[in-house]
Structures are given as structure tokens and as C-alpha cells.
C-alpha positions as CSV (number, residue, x, y, z in Angstrom):
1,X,-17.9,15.1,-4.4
2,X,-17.4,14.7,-0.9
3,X,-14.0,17.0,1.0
4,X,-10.7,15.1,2.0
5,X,-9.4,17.1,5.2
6,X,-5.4,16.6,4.1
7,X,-4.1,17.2,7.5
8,X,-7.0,14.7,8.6
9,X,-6.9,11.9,6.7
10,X,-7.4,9.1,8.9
11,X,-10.2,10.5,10.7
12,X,-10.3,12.0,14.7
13,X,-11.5,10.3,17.9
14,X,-14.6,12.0,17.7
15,X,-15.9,10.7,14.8
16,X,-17.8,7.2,15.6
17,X,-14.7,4.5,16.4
18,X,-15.5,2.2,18.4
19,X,-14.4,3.2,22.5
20,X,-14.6,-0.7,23.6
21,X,-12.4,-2.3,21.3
22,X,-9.1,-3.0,22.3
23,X,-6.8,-3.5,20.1
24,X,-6.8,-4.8,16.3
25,X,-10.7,-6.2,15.4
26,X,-10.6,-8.7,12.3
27,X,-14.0,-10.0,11.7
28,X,-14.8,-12.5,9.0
29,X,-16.7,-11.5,5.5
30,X,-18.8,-13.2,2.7
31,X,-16.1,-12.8,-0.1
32,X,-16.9,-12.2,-3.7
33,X,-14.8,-14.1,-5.9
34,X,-14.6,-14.8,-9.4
35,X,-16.0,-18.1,-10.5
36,X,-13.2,-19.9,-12.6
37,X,-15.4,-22.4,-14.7
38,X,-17.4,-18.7,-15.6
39,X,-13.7,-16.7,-16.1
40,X,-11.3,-19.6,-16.9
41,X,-7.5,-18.5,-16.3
42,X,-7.8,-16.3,-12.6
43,X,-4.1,-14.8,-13.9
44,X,-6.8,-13.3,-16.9
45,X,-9.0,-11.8,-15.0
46,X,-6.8,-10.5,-11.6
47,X,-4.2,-7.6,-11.4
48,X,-1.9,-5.9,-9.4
49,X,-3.4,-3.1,-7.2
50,X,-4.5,0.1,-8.5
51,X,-1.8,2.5,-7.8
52,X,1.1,0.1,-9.4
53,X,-0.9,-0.2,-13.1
54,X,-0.3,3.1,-15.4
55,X,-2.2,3.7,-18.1
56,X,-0.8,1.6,-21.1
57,X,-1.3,-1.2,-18.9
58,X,-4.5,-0.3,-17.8
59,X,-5.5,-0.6,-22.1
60,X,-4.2,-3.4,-22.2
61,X,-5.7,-5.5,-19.3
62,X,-9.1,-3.6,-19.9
63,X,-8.7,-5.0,-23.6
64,X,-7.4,-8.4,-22.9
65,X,-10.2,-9.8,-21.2
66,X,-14.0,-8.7,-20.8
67,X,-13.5,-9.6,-17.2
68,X,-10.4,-8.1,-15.9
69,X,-10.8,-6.6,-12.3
70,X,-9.2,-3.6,-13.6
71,X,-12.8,-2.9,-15.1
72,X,-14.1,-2.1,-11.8
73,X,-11.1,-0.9,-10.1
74,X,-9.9,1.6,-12.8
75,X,-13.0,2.8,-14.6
76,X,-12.2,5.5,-17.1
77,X,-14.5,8.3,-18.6
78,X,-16.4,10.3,-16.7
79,X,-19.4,8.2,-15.7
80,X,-16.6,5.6,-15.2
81,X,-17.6,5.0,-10.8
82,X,-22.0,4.2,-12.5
83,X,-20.2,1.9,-14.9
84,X,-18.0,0.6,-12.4
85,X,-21.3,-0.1,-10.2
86,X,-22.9,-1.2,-13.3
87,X,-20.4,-3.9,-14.4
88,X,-20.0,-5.2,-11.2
89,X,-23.8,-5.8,-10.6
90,X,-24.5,-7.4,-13.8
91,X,-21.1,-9.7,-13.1
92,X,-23.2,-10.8,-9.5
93,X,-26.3,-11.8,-11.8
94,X,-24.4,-13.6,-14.5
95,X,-22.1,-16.0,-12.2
96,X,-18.9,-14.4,-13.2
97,X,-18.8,-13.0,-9.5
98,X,-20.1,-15.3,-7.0
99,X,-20.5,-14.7,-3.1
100,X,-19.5,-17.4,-0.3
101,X,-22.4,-18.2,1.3
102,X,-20.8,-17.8,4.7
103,X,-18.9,-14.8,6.7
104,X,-15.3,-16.5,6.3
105,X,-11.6,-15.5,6.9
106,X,-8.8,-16.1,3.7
107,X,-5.7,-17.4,4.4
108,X,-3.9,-15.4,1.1
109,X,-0.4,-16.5,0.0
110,X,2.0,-15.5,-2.7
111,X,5.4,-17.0,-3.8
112,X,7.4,-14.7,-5.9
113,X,9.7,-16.6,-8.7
114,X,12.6,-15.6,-6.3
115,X,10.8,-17.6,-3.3
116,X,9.9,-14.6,-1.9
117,X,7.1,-15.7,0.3
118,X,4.5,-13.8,2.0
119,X,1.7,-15.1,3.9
120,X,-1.7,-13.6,6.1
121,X,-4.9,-13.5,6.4
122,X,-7.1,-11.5,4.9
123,X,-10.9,-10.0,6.7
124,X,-12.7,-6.9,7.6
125,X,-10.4,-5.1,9.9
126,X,-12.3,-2.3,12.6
127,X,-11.9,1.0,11.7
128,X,-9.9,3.0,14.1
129,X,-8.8,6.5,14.6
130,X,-5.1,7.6,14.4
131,X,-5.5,9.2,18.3
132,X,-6.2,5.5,19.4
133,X,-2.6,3.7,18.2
134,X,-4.0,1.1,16.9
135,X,-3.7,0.9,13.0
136,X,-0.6,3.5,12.7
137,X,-0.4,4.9,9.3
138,X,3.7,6.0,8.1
139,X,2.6,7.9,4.8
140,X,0.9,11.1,4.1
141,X,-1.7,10.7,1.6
142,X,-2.8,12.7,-1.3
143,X,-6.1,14.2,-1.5
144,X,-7.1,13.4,-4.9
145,X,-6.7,9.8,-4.5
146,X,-9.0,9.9,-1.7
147,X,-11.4,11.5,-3.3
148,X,-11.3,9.2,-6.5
149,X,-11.7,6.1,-4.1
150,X,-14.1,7.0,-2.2
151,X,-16.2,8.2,-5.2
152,X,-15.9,4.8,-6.8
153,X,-16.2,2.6,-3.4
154,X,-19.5,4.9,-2.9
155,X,-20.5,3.9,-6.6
156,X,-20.0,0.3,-5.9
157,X,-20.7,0.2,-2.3
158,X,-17.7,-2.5,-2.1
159,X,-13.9,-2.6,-0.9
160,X,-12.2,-4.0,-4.3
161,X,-8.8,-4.6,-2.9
162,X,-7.4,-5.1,0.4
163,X,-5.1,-3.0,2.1
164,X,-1.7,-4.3,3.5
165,X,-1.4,-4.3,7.3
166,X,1.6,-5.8,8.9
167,X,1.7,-6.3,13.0
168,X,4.2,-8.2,15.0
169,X,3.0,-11.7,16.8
170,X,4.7,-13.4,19.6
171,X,8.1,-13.4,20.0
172,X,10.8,-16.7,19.9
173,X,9.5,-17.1,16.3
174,X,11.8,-16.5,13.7
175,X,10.8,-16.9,9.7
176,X,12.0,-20.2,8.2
177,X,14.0,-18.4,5.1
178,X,16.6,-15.4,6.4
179,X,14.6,-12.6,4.7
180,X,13.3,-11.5,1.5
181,X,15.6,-9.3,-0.2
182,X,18.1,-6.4,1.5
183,X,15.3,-4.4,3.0
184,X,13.1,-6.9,4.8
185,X,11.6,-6.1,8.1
186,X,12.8,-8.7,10.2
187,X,13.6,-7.8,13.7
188,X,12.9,-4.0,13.2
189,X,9.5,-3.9,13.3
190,X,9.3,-4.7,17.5
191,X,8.4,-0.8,17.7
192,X,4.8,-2.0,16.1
193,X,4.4,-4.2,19.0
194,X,5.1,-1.1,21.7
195,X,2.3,0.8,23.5
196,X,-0.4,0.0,25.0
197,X,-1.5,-3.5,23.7
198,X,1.8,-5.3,23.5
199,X,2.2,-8.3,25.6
200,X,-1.6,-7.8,26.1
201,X,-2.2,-11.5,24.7
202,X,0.4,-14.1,23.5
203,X,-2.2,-16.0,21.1
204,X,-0.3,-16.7,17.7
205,X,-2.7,-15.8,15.4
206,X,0.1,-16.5,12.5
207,X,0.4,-20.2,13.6
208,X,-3.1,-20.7,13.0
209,X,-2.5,-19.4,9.9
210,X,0.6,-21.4,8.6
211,X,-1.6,-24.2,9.7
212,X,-3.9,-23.7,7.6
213,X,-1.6,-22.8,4.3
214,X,0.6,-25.9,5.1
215,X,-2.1,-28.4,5.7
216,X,-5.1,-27.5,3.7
217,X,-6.2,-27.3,0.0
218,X,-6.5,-23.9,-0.6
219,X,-9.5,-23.1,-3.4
220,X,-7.5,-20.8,-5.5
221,X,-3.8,-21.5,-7.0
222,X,-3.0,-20.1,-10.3
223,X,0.2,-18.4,-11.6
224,X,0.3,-15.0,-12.5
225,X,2.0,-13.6,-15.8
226,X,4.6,-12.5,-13.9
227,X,5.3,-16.1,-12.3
228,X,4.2,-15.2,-9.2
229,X,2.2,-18.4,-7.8
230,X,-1.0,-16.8,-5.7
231,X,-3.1,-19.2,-3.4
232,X,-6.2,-18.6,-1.2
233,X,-7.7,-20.4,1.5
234,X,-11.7,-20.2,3.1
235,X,-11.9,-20.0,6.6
236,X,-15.3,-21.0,7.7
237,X,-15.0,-22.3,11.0
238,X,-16.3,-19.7,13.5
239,X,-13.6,-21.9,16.1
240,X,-10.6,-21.0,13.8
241,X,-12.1,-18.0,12.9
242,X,-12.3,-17.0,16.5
243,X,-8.7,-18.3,17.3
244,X,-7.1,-16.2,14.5
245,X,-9.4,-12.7,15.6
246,X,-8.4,-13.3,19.6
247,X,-4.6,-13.2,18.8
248,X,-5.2,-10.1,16.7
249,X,-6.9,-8.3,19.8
250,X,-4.0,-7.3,22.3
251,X,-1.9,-6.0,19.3
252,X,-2.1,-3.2,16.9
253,X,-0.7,-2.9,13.0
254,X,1.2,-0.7,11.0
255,X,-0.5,0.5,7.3
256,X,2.3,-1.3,4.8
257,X,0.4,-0.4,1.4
258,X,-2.9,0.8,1.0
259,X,-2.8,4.7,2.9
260,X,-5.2,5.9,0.4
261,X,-7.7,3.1,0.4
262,X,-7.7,3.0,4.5
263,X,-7.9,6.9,5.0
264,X,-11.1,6.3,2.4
265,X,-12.6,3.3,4.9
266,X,-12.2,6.6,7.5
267,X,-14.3,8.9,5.4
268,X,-16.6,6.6,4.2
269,X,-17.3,6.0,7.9
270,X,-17.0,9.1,9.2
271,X,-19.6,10.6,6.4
272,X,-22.3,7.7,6.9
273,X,-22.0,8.5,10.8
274,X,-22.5,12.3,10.0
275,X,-25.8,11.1,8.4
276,X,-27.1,9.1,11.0
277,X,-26.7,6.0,10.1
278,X,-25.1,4.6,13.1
279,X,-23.2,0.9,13.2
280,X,-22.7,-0.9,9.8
281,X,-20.4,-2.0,7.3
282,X,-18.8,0.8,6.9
283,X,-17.1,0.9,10.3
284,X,-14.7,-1.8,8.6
285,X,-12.7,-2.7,5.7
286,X,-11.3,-5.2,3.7
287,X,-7.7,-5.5,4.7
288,X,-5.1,-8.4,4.3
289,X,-3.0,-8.9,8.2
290,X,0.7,-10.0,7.5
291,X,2.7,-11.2,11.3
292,X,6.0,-9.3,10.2
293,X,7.8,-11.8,12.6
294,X,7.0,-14.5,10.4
295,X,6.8,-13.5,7.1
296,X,8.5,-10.1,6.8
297,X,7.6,-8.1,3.7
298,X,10.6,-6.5,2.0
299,X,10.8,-2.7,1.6
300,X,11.7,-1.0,-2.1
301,X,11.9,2.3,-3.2
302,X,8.8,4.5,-5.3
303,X,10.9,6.7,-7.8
304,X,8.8,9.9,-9.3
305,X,8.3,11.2,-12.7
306,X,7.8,15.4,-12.6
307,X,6.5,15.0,-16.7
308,X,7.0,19.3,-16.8
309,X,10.3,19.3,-15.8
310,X,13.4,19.0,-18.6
311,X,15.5,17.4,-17.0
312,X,18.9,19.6,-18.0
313,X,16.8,22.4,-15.9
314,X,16.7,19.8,-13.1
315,X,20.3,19.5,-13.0
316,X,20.8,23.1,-13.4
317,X,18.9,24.0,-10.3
318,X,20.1,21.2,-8.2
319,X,23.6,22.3,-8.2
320,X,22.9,25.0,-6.6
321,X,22.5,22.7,-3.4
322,X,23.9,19.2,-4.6
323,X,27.0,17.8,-6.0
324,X,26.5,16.7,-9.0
325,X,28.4,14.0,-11.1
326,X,27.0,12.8,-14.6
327,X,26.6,8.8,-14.9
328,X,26.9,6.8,-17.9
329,X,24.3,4.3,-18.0
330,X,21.8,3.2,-15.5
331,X,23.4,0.4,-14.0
332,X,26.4,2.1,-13.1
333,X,24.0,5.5,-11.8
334,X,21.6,2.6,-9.8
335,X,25.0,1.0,-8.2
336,X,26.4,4.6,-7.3
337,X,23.4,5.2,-5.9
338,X,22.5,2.6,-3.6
339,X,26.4,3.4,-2.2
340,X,25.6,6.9,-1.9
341,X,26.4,7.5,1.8
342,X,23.3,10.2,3.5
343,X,20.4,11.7,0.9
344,X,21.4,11.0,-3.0
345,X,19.0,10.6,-6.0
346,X,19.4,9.9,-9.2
347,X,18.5,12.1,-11.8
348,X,17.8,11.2,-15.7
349,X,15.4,11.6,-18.5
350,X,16.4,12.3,-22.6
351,X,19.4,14.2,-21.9
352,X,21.4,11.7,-19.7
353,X,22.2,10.7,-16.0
354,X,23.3,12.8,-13.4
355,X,23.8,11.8,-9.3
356,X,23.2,14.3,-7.0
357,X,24.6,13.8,-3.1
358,X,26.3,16.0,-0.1
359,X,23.1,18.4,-0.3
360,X,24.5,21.6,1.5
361,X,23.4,21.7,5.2
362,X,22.6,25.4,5.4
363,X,20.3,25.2,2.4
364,X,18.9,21.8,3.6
365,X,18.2,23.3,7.2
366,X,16.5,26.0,5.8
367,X,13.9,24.1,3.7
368,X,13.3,21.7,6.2
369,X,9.4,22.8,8.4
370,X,9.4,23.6,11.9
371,X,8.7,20.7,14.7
372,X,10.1,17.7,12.6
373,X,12.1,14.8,14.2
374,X,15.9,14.6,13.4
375,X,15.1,11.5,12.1
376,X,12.3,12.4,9.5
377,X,14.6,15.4,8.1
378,X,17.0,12.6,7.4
379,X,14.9,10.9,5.5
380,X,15.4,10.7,1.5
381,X,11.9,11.7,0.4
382,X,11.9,14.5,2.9
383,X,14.6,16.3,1.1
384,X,13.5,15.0,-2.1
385,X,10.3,16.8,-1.3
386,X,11.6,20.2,0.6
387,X,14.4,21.0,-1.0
388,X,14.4,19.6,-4.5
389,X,10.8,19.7,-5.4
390,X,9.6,22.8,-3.2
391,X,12.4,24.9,-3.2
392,X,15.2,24.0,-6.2
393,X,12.4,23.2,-8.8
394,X,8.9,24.9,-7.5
395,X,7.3,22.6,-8.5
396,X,3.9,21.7,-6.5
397,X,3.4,18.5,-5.8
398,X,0.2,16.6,-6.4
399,X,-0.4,13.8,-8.1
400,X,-0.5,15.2,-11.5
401,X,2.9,17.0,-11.5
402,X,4.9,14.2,-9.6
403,X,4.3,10.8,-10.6
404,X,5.7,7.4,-9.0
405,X,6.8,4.5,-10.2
406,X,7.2,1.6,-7.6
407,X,10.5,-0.2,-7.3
408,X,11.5,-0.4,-10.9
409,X,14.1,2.4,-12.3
410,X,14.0,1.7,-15.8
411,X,10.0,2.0,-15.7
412,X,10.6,5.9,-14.1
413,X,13.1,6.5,-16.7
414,X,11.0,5.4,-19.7
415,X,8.2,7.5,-18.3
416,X,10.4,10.5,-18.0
417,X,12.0,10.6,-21.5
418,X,9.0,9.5,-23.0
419,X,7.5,12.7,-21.6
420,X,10.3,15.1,-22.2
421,X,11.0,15.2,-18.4
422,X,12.8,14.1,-15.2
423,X,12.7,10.8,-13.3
424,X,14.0,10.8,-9.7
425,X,15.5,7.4,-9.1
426,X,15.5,6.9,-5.4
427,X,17.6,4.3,-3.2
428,X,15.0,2.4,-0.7
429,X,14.2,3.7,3.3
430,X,15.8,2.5,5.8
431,X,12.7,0.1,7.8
432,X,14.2,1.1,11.4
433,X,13.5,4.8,10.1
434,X,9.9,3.8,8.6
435,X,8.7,2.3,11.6
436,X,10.5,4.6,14.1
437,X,8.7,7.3,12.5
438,X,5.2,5.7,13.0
439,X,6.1,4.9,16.3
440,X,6.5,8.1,17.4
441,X,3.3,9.5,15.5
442,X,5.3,11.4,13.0
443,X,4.0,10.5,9.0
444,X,6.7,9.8,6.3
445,X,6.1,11.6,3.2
446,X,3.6,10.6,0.4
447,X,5.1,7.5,-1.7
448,X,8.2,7.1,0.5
449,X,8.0,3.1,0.6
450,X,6.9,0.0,-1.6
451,X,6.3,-2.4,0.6
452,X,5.4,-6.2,-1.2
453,X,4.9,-8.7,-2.0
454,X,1.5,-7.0,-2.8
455,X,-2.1,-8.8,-2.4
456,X,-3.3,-9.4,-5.9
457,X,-6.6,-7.3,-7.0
458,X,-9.6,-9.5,-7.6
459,X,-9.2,-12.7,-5.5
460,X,-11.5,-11.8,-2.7
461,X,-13.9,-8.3,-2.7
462,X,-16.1,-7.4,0.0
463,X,-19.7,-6.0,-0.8
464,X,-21.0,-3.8,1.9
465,X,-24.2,-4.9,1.7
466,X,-23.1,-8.2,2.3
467,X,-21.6,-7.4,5.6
């Protein structure tokens, strides 16, 4: 199993990007999609990304249909990457997978049963380094994770979900609705736009892709189980295709979801140099591009799960930093919580609800590490991380001994007192302080934001030996 630097993740200047590219590089793909008249429902046989499907759920999509993307994209066991590679080879040369015959862009779309619309395009973004400011990662990443993608995207030699990316086209264009829900990015994310490449070229890549979504027929529409209407679009023309990538040149993006999946595109890359292979496939990855301006994505909280933790020891130890008031029931704890003014969580598990706020400044000061912004130490999941989980609880985090749960509070608590331990219910980021953060080349910690709507898992793969 190959080594994840930590401090490293996204790969140094050194390592093979390409010098003569400026700005974003979105190049078009032969997609691999599933062939409806071999799958029947697409809602069957698609699924939300990796990280958002626990294991219950995992069961039960794995057991609902012998085709389920899950199959490839959560293999379990521990030959589960060959079987992975296996499953998805024999779905090639039985017609349940089929590739376009083309390189080809995907205008991707999904209407949430709120109306919550999001819209982009979806190709093989250039790889980039973090030095060159160019695709600007917000989160820290975990090393584990890494290493588990990489092992199965090195099994299956494919990218089996797209990562988010969200930039900022021209301005003067507003979105038609006023915003999705009370953390959308809107007008805050003009810091993505600064630096070297803004202004560089006022081509509106997002207009040719409304244009497409509005007056086409896209060749996928189907309905997921959680109403959510998804819709896909085949870009073939090299013109159009050529149109959309020139507008993408002068600017640069900002990672939304997928930190884990792009710093694996890095070592992927950066491995395949190291043994000479040179240019190829691997100095991209599959990636869906969102113009924040037009369709901003909203921004929700991921809530953790420490499973060893009881969560009356929780509250012990976290009074000896936080106030600490005991809630009756979840709705009440959720609303007390999102008024909370500075850092608050929510604690709870089979013992109750507690809110902890008005962490002590000495203590907090203490905890915080040397040569952080004001503006990071302010941040929820930085105290959440240094105070609560490093110092109060000593706890060491990893992925096994804090769990997330995106956006959904209940879910964390069912978790916890199904477990016998503590859920930390979190109110959402502030996006000036995400992308400010970013800006400034600073990292958020791991799991700080959900950004969505998220690209579903299985409408369009990208085989690396494919292009």
C-alpha cells in the first residue's frame, strides 16, 4: 500500500504539474454509463457518494440490486479493490456499462424536492498543485481515506465519482431563485475569483451551459428515492466543447466536496510520474465544475459520532471549559443551537442532551497551535477539534474514533446511542469564513463543511484507459 504524506496531500510543485497551463484545464472524456434498457430504473442502480452512505445502507443497496454502483465504489472484504476491478470489467463485457464512443463534456443537473437546483458541467479537470492557486483545497484530509481510494482507483484504473468544484464566472450575473437554503454561497465566494487569473478572460462558460440544460434533451432523467430529479446532458461538439473549456481557463476553483478523492488524483499522479511514466490519464480527474455565481451550492454542517466516548463523561469533561445547559429534546437543543452566538455544539447520545457554549478564552487560547489566522481559531470545528477532542476528551482523531454524519442531526444521534457514545451536533460554517480561509492558503479542519446538492455516484465514470 502506497504512503499518504498528511501534511502533503495535494501534492508539491515539483512533482509533474503541468508549468504551461494557466488556469482551470477541463478536457472532455469517453463517459461510462450504465445502459438503462440493460439496468432498468437508473434511481436502482445509482447512489449518493461514498463518504455520505454508512454501512446499513451500504447492505442494503449492495442487496437491493445486482447492479448498484455501490458494488464498485464500496467493495467490502479484503480482496474487495480485485473484486471491485472484477465487477466492473465483467459489467463493460456484458452491456450493463457501456462507453460513449466519443471524448464528450456532461452538462449534470439536479433539482432537489425543495427546488434546490444545482447545475455544471462535469469533465476531466488538470491536475494542479496547491503552490500554483489554482484548484484551492479548504479541508484537511485524512490519511486513511486516501489510502483506501487510491487502492481501489489503482484496482479499477477508473475515477467512479466526480468531485465537486465550484469557481466564480463573470460578474452582472445573478441566479434566477435568491439562494438555496440559509448558507448558500451567493456573493461570498468573489475571493475564489482573486489572484492571479481573475479577470484573465470574461468567456461565460456557465451560459453555455444553461444553454444546453434549457434547450436540449438531456439522455438521462430519472428520479431518485429521495425525490431528487437528476438529468445529464452529452456534449460532443468539440465547438461547444471548446467554448465551455476557454471560459474555464483564466479562472481557478475551489474543492466544494471530494478533498479525499482529488488529493488521491495527486498521488495517483505523482506515483505514476515517480515511475516514469510521463503524460497520461492520470495527470486528470473526473470532476463536476459548478459557476457559484449562478447556481450557488448551499453549505450544511457534518456532525461527528466519537462511538468510545459515553457521553455523561463527555459532559463531565467539557465543563471544565464550556457552559453547559441540558436540553430536552432535539428540536429545542437544534434551535438553541443554531442561536448560539460564537463556538457551541450540541452534545447527546443515550443519556440525554446537553449545549455547550462561552468556551473559556484562556483554556481556548491555550489549545489553539501556533501560526493560525484569527479567523481559523474562530472557527467551530477548530475548537471542536483542539479543545474538545484533543484536550477535554483525548481522544485521537482518525477516522475510526470520530465519525461524521453529514447535515442530518438525528442520523448522528441515532449513531451515537446506538453505539453507547457521543454525537456532536454542529451548527453550519459561516461561507465568508470557508472561502476566506482558502483564500489565504490556510486549510479548514477535516469534515468542517457539506457542501450539496451532491453529484449522484454512477451517472458518468471515467476509465483511465479510456482517456
Amino acid at each position: 500500500m502506497p504512503t499518504v504524506d498528511a501534511d502533503l496531500p495535494f501534492g508539491t510543485a515539483s512533482d509533474g504539474s503541468p508549468p504551461d497551463v494557466r488556469g482551470l484545464e477541463l478536457i472532455p472524456f469517453r463517459g461510462v454509463r450504465f445502459a438503462p434498457e440493460a439496468v432498468g430504473d437508473l434511481a436502482a442502480v445509482t447512489c449518493p457518494p461514498y463518504d455520505l452512505i454508512d454501512p446499513e445502507e451500504v447492505r442494503r443497496l449492495a442487496a437491493g440490486d445486482g447492479h448498484n454502483v455501490v458494488r464498485l465504489t464500496l467493495p467490502t472484504g479484503e480482496d474487495g479493490y480485485r473484486r471491485a476491478a472484477e465487477t466492473l470489467r465483467r459489467w463493460l463485457a456484458e452491456g450493463v456499462l457501456i462507453a460513449d464512443p466519443e471524448p464528450a463534456l456532461y452538462v449534470y443537473e439536479t433539482v432537489a424536492t425543495d427546488g434546490t437546483l444545482l447545475r455544471g458541467v462535469i469533465g476531466a479537470v488538470g491536475l494542479r498543485s496547491e503552490s500554483d492557486r489554482v484548484i484551492l483545497p479548504h479541508e484537511d484530509v485524512f490519511p486513511g481515506p486516501v489510502r483506501d481510494r487510491l487502492a481501489l482507483m489503482t484496482a479499477t484504473r477508473a475515477n467512479l465519482e466526480p468531485i465537486f468544484l465550484i469557481y466564480e464566472g463573470p460578474a452582472g450575473r445573478s441566479p434566477e431563485e435568491p439562494g438555496h437554503g440559509p448558507a448558500s454561497i451567493g456573493q461570498d465566494a468573489s475571493v475564489i475569483a482573486g489572484g492571479p487569473f481573475a479577470g484573465a478572460d470574461e468567456a461565460d462558460p456557465g451560459a453555455v451551459v444553461d444553454e444546453i440544460a434549457e434547450t436540449r434533451r438531456p439522455v438521462v432523467e430519472f428520479r431518485a428515492d429521495d425525490g431528487t430529479l437528476h438529468r445529464l446532458w452529452r456534449v460532443g461538439d468539440p465547438a461547444v466543447q471548446e467554448r465551455i473549456a476557454a471560459g474555464l481557463r483564466g479562472r481557478r476553483a475551489m474543492i466544494a466536496d471530494g478533498h479525499h478523492r482529488y488529493a488521491t488524483y495527486r498521488a495517483l499522479q505523482e506515483r505514476r510520474h515517480a515511475a516514469g511514466d510521463g503524460p497520461g490519464p492520470w495527470d486528470y480527474g473526473l470532476a463536476l465544475l459548478v459557476d457559484s455565481r449562478r447556481h450557488p451550492p448551499r453549505l450544511g454542517a457534518i456532525h461527528r459520532v466519537l462511538p468510545g466516548l459515553p457521553p455523561r463523561d463527555a459532559v463531565e469533561r467539557a465543563a471544565k471549559a464550556f457552559a453547559v445547559r441540558e436540553m430536552p429534546d432535539l428540536e429545542s437543543g437544534t434551535a438553541a443551537l443554531a442561536g448560539a452566538g460564537g463556538p457551541a455544539f450540541l452534545l447527546g447520545g443515550a443519556d440525554g442532551l446537553w449545549l455547550l457554549t462561552d468556551p473559556d478564552a484562556g483554556l481556548l487560547d491555550q489549545a489553539m497551535p501556533a501560526g493560525r489566522s484569527p479567523r481559523w481559531r474562530r472557527l467551530d470545528t477548530a475548537v471542536l477539534d483542539t479543545l474538545l477532542i484533543d484536550r477535554l476528551w483525548g481522544v485521537p482523531a482518525d477516522e475510526r474514533t470520530v465519525e461524521v454524519v453529514h447535515e442530518d442531526p438525528a442520523a448522528a444521534l441515532h449513531r451515537a446511542r446506538r453505539s453507547g457514545g457521543t454525537a456532536v451536533i454542529m451548527n453550519p460554517p459561516a461561507v465568508a469564513d470557508v472561502l476566506a480561509v482558502a483564500a489565504e492558503g490556510e486549510r479548514v479542519p477535516r469534515k468542517s463543511t457539506s457542501f450539496g446538492p451532491k453529484p449522484r455516484t454512477g451517472l458518468v465514470m471515467r476509465l483511465l484507459d479510456l482517456g
